[in-house]
PATIMI-691524 format. One record per residue (C-alpha): residue in one letter; x, y, z. Coordinates in pm, whole numbers, plus 50000, padded with zeros to 5 digits. Layout:
N
aXYZ;...
//
This chain:
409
x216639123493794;x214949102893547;x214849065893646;x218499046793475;x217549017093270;x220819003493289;x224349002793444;x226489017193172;x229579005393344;x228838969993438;x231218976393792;x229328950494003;x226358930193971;x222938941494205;x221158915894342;x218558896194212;x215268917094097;x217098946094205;x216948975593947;x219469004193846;x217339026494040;x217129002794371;x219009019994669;x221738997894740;x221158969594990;x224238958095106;x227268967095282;x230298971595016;x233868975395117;x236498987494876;x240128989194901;x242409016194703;x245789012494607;x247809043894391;x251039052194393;x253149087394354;x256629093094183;x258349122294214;x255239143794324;x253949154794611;x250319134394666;x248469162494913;x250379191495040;x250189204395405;x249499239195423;x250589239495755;x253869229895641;x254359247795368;x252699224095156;x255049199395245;x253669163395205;x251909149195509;x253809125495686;x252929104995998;x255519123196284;x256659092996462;x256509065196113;x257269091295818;x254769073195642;x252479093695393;x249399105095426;x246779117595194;x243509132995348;x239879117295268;x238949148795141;x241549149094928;x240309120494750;x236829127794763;x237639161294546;x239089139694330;x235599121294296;x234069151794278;x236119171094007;x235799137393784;x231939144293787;x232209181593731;x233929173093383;x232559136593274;x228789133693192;x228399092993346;x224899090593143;x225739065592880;x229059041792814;x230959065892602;x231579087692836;x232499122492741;x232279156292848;x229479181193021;x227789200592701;x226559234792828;x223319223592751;x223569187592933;x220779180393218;x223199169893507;x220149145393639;x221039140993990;x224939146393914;x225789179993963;x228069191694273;x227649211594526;x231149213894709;x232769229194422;x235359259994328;x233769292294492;x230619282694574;x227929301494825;x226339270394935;x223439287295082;x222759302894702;x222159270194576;x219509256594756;x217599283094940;x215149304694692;x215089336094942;x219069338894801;x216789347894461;x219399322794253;x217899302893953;x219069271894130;x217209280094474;x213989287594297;x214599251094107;x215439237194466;x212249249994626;x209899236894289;x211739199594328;x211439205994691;x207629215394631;x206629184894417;x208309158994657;x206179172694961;x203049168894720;x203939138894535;x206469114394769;x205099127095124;x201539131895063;x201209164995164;x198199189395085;x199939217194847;x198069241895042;x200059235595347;x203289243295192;x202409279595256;x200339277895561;x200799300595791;x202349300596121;x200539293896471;x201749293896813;x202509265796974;x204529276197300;x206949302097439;x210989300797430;x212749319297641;x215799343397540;x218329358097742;x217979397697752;x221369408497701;x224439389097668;x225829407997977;x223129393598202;x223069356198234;x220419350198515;x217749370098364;x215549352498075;x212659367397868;x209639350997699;x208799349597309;x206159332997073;x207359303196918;x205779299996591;x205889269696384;x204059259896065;x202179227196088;x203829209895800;x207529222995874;x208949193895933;x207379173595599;x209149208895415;x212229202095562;x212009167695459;x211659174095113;x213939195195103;x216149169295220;x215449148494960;x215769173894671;x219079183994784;x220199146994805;x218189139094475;x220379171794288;x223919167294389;x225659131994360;x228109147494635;x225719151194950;x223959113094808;x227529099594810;x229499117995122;x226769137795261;x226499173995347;x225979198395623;x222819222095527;x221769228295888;x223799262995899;x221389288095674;x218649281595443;x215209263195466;x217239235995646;x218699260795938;x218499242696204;x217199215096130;x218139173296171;x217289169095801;x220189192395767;x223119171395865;x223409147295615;x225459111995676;x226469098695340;x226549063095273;x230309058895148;x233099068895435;x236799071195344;x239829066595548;x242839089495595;x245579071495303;x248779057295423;x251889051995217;x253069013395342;x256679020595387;x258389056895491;x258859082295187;x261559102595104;x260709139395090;x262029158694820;x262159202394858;x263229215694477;x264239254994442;x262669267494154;x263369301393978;x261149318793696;x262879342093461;x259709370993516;x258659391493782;x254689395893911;x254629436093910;x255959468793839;x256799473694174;x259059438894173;x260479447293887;x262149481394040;x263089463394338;x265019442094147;x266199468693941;x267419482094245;x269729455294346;x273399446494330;x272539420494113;x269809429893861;x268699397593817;x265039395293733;x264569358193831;x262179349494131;x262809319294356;x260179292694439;x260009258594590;x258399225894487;x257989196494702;x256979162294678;x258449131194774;x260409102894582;x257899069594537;x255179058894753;x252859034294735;x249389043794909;x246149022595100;x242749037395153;x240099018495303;x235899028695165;x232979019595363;x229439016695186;x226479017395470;x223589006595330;x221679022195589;x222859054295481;x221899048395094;x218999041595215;x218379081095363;x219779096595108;x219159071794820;x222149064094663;x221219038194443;x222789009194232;x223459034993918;x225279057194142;x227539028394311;x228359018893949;x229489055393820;x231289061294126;x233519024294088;x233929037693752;x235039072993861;x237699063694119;x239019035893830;x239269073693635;x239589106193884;x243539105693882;x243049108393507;x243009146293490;x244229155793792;x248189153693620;x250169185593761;x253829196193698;x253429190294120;x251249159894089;x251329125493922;x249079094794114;x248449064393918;x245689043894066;x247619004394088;x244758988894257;x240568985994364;x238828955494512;x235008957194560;x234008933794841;x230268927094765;x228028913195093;x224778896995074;x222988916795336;x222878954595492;x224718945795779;x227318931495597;x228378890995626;x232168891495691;x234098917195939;x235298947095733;x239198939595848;x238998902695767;x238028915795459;x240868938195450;x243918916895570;x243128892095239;x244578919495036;x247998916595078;x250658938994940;x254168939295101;x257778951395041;x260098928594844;x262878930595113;x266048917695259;x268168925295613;x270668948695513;x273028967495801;x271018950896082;x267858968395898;x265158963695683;x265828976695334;x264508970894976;x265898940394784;x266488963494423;x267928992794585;x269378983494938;x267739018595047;x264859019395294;x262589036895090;x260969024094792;x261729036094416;x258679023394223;x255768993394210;x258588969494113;x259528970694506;x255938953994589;x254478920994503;x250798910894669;x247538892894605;x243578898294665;x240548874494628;x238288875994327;x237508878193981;x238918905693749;x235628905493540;x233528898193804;x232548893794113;x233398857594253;x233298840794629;x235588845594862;x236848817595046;x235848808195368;x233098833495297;x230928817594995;x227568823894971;x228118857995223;x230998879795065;x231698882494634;x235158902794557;x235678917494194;x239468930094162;x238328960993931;x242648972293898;x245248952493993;x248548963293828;x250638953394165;x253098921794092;x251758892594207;x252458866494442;x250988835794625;x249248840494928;x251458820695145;x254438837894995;x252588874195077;x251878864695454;x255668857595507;
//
């Protein structure tokens, strides 16, 4: 990817003499606030694509992988290269944003050259140029033969488990520098596996291998709705039928009708938290960088954008960036946490808890929620009792507000 000269975005500020480019230094944490109305959020598909609920609260739950699609389809369709930002051209270099957990893919075809893709002979020359060029490797050794270095031993047959044979165990003397830069190619190509990480380890040149399991910087939480939700299960009909063979069926019948019968779920309002933990540590092995914390603020501000079903409507309501000074982070992440503060405007109704507008113990929109956060909404600004350590930007924040005192009780 061709060094970024700039953050097009402007979602946080880096450090002092710290460049677009410059692997990020410091521990971020984010909080996410969005809410759903008559939708269903993330379907279980052990249930029937029901909506996840917590058993014992009937809270909601959305999956981090849920969201991390999300992340993921918003760079599949967006080009993040410049302010305007529009859509992927066919002929558009992706420069270090393209995806690898997408629709359908053969992961193993899109790294490994012996799969004969395009994009695993591209792997292997990236992979090829950071062993010469970044590690310092002779070029010859890339295809240097194997030697002998020892003996494994192999079980004969699966049957017996006592006996054990002997076999070479060849290695190439720069395997492990390879594997390395293979490492960094694959996190260098796809934002995805820089981001969230990957696991390579399974088949390919990384088979095996540490450099394989990838740990990526930024770590979600499971989402949880902050009061219970109502579930809703619609019957649907369509006036058509799939196939021929339907269609007699139908014909068949008493009835004759030629209507087929579905279901739609979702549930009624709720308002959702998710927690996002930036290592620096992590950016720092797979090089997630300044540029890339800026276009991914800017893409969860966005990925609900086009993700509207006739099933699914999430509106994103809130993000706070808590910025710390160093990698190990300044502040603990739930201090952090507990000064955002969003709550249910209610009153004791029926010896119970219930919601001041409706009198009904489950929400009906954002109107049923006031709350507050620290910082700035255009930039990043101290946060008290932590000046100097810990900077807070509120990037959204559509939730009615209130005073702090007023949120705590």
């Amino acid at each position: 990817m061709n060094a970024p000269t700039a953050l097009h975005h402007k979602k946080l500020a880096p450090p002092a003499g710290k460049q677009p480019d410059t692997v990020v230094g410091e521990r971020h944490e984010i909080v996410l606030l969005f809410d759903c109305a008559k939708s269903n959020p993330n379907g279980d598909p052990d249930t029937g694509n029901m909506p996840r609920v917590q058993p014992d609260t009937l809270r909601g739950l959305v999956t981090d992988v849920c969201l991390k699609r999300k992340v993921r389809n918003f760079f599949s369709l967006y080009n993040p290269h410049s302010q305007q930002v529009g859509a992927w051209n066919a002929e558009d270099d992706r420069q270090g944003y393209d995806i690898l957990i997408r629709e359908g893919a053969v992961l193993q075809r899109r790294f490994d050259p012996k799969t004969g893709t395009d994009e695993g002979r591209q792997m292997e020359e990236l992979a090829k140029k950071i062993f010469v060029d970044d590690l310092k490797q002779d070029p010859k050794a890339w295809d240097a033969k194997k030697k002998t270095v020892g003996k494994k031993n192999k079980k004969a047959t699966p049957e017996d488990e006592t006996e054990e044979t002997s076999e070479p165990l060849e290695v190439s003397p720069a395997e492990e520098q390879k594997r390395r830069a293979y490492h960094k190619a694959v996190c260098q190509t796809f934002l995805d596996v820089r981001a969230f990480g990957a696991v390579l380890s399974t088949e390919g040149p990384l088979k095996g291998s540490f450099y394989g399991q990838i740990r990526g910087p930024l770590q979600f939480t499971f989402s949880e709705s902050l009061d219970k939700v109502l579930a809703i299960d619609a019957t649907i009909t369509r006036c058509a039928v799939a196939s021929v063979d339907e269609a007699k069926k139908k014909e068949a019948s008493e009835s004759g009708d030629s209507r087929t019968m579905g279901r739609k779920h979702g549930i009624d309002y709720g308002l959702y938290r998710c927690s996002i933990h930036l290592s620096a540590a992590f950016a720092a092995k797979t090089g997630f960088s300044y540029y890339d914390l800026d276009n991914f603020l800017f893409a969860l501000e966005h990925m609900f954008d086009d993700d509207h079903a006739a099933g699914r409507h999430l509106r994103l309501v809130g993000l706070v960036d808590f910025q710390h000074q160093s990698a190990l982070g300044n502040a603990p992440a739930h201090k952090l946490f507990e000064m955002v503060k969003v709550e249910g405007i209610k009153e004791s109704g029926d010896g119970k808890m219930v919601f001041k507008s409706s009198g009904s113990e489950f929400p009906q929109g954002l109107h049923d929620y006031r709350g507050s956060a620290p910082g700035g909404t255009d930039t990043h600004t101290p946060v008290p009792g932590y000046e100097g350590k810990v900077a807070a930007r509120k990037l959204v924040w559509e939730v009615p507000e209130c005073s702090t005192a007023s949120a705590a009780g």
